[in-house]
C-alpha positions as semicolon CSV with decimal commas, in nm:
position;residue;x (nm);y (nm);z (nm)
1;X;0,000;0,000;0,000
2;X;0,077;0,355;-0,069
3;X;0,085;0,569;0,146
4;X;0,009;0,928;0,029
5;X;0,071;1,246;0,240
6;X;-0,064;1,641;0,099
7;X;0,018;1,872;0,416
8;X;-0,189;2,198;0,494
9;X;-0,276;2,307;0,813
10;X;-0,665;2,219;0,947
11;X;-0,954;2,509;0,980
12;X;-1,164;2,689;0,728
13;X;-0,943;3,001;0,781
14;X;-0,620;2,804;0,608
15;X;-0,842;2,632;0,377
16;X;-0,690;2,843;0,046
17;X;-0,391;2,937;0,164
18;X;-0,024;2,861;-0,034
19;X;0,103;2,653;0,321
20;X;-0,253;2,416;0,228
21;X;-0,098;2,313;-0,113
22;X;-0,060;1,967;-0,012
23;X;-0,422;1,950;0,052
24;X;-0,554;2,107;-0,226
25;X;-0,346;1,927;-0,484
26;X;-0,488;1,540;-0,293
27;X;-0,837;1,723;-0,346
28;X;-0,816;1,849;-0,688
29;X;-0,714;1,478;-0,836
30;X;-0,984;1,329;-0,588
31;X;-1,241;1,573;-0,651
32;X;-1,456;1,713;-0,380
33;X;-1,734;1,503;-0,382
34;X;-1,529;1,219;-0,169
35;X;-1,600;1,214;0,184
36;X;-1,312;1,192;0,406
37;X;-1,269;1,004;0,674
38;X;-1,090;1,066;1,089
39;X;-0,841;0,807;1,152
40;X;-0,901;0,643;1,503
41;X;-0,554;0,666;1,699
42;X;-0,367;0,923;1,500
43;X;-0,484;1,292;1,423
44;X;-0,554;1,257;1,016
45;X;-0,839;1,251;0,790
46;X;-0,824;0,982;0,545
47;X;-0,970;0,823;0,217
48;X;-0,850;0,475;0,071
49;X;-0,858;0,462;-0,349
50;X;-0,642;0,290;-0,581
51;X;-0,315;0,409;-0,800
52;X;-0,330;0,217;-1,076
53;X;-0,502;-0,090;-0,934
54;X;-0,232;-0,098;-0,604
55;X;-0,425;0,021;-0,283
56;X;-0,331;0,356;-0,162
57;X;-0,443;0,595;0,113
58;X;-0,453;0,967;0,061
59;X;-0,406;1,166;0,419
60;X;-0,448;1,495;0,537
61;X;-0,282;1,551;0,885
62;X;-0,498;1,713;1,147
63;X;-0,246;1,836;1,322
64;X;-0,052;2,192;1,238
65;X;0,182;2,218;0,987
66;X;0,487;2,153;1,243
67;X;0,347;1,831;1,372
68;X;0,279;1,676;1,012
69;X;0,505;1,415;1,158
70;X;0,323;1,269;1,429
71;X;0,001;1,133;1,205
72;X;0,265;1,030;0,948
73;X;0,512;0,800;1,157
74;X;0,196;0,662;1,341
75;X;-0,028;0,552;0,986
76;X;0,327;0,413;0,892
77;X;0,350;0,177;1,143
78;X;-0,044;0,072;1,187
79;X;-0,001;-0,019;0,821
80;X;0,356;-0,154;0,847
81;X;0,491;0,055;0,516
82;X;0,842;0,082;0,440
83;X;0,951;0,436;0,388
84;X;0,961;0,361;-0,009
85;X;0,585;0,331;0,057
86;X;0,543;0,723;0,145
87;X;0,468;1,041;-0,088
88;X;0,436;1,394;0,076
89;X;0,310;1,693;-0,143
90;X;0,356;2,000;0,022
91;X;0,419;2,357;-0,086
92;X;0,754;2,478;-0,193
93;X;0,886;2,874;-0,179
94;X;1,213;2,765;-0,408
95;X;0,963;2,652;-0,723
96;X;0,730;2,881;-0,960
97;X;0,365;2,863;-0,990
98;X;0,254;2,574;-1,171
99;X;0,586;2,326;-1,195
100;X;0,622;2,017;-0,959
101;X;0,965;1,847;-0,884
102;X;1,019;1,485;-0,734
103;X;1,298;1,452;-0,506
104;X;1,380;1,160;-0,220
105;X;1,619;1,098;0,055
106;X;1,679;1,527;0,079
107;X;1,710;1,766;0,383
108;X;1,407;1,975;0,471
109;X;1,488;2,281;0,295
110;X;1,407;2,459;0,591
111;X;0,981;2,334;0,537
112;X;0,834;2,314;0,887
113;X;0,615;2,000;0,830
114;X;0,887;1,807;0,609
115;X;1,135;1,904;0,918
116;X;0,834;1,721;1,151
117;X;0,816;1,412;0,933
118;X;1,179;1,331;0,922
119;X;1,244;1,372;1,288
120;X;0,925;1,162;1,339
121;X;1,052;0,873;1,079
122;X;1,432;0,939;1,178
123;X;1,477;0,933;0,806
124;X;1,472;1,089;0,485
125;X;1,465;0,819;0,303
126;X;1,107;0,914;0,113
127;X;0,968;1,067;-0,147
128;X;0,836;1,423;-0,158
129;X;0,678;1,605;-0,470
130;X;0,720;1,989;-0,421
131;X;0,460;2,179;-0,588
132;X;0,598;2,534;-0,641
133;X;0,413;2,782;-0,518
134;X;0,584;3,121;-0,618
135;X;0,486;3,394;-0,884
136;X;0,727;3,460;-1,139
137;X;0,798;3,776;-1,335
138;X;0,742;3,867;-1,686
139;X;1,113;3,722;-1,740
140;X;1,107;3,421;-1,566
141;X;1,233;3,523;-1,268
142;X;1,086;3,389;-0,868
143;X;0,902;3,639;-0,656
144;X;1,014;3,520;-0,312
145;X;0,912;3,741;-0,062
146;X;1,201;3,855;0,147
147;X;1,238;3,810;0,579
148;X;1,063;3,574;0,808
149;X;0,756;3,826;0,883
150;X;0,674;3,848;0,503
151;X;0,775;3,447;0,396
152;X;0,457;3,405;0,691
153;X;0,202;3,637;0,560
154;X;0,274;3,487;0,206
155;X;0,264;3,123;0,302
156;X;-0,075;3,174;0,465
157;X;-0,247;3,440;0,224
158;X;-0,475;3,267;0,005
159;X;-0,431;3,214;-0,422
160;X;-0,580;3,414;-0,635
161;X;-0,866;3,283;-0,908
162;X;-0,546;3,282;-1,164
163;X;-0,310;3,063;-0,941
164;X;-0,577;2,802;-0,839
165;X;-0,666;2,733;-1,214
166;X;-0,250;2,677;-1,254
167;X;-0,286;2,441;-0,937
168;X;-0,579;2,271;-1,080
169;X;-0,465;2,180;-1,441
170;X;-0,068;2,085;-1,214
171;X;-0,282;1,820;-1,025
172;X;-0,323;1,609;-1,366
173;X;0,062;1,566;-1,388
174;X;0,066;1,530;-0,999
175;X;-0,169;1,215;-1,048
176;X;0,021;1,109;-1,354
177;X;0,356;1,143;-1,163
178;X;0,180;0,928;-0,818
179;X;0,102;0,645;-1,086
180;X;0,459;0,610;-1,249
181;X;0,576;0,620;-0,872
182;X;0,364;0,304;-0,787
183;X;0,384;0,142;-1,136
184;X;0,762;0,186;-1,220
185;X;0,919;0,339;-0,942
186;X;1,079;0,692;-0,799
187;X;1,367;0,669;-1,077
188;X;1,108;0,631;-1,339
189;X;0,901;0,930;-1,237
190;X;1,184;1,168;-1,167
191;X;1,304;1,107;-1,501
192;X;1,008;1,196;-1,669
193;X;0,840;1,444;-1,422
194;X;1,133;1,654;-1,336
């Protein structure tokens, strides 16, 4: 079983936000209409589907943003995954608008609830697809805003109408990328995703 992992932080007030990537990208290739489920023991909601005919759960942690790790390293050992087993999506500062990259067995890059996870697992041995979440300017360049205070305030202010259509049409390739992950494997998908 797969086990896959958007992170977002719970409450209506978060529910848009850039931080809630994770969660929006595991409910754009699910659609809304599914219902999800709370996960007795652990503090996540969860739905079981199927990747390409392989079981797979989709999870959204309950818990903040900085414990993503504690509903992770719990549904890893109820369902007795290896780490190989585990996807996170989450939101990355370092990638424009719109592009997705596939990475495994990296440092945190300074993310909050990827710094949870791999204290909870004691690894980094997993993958993580980092949906970029940056504007850009006419020449290509990132808009990163600038200082701790401002990084915040971006991170939680909400997408505009433009930027969620980008998301939207990014979760296709998301799904596309989750399938060659379960069908052929990591390798496979970075090659052809990133």
């Amino acid at each position: 079983m797969k086990l896959i992992v958007g992170l977002g932080n719970p409450g209506e007030e978060y529910q848009n936000s850039r931080h809630n990537t994770g969660f929006m990208i595991i409910d754009f290739i699910l659609s809304k209409k599914i219902e999800w489920k709370q996960s007795s023991g652990t503090k996540a909601l969860f739905y079981k589907d199927y990747i390409a005919g392989k079981p797979a759960e989709y999870i959204k942690p309950t818990t903040f943003m900085n414990n993503s790790g504690v509903a992770v390293a719990f549904l890893k050992d109820k369902h007795k995954l290896n780490l190989k087993d585990i996807v996170i999506i989450y939101d990355d500062i370092d990638l424009p608008i719109g592009k997705m990259k596939i990475s495994y067995d990296k440092s945190s890059g300074g993310h909050n609830g990827l710094e949870s996870i791999i204290k909870k697992l004691k690894s980094k041995e997993f993958v993580r697809i980092r949906i970029g979440i940056s504007p850009e300017t006419p020449s290509g360049k990132l808009r990163k805003p600038k200082g701790e205070k401002d990084v915040l305030k971006f991170l939680l202010g909400e997408y505009k109408e433009k930027e969620l259509v980008e998301l939207k049409k990014l979760s296709k390739k998301v799904a596309q990328a989750l399938e060659t992950i379960v069908t052929e494997g990591k390798d496979k998908a970075m090659s052809l995703y990133n």
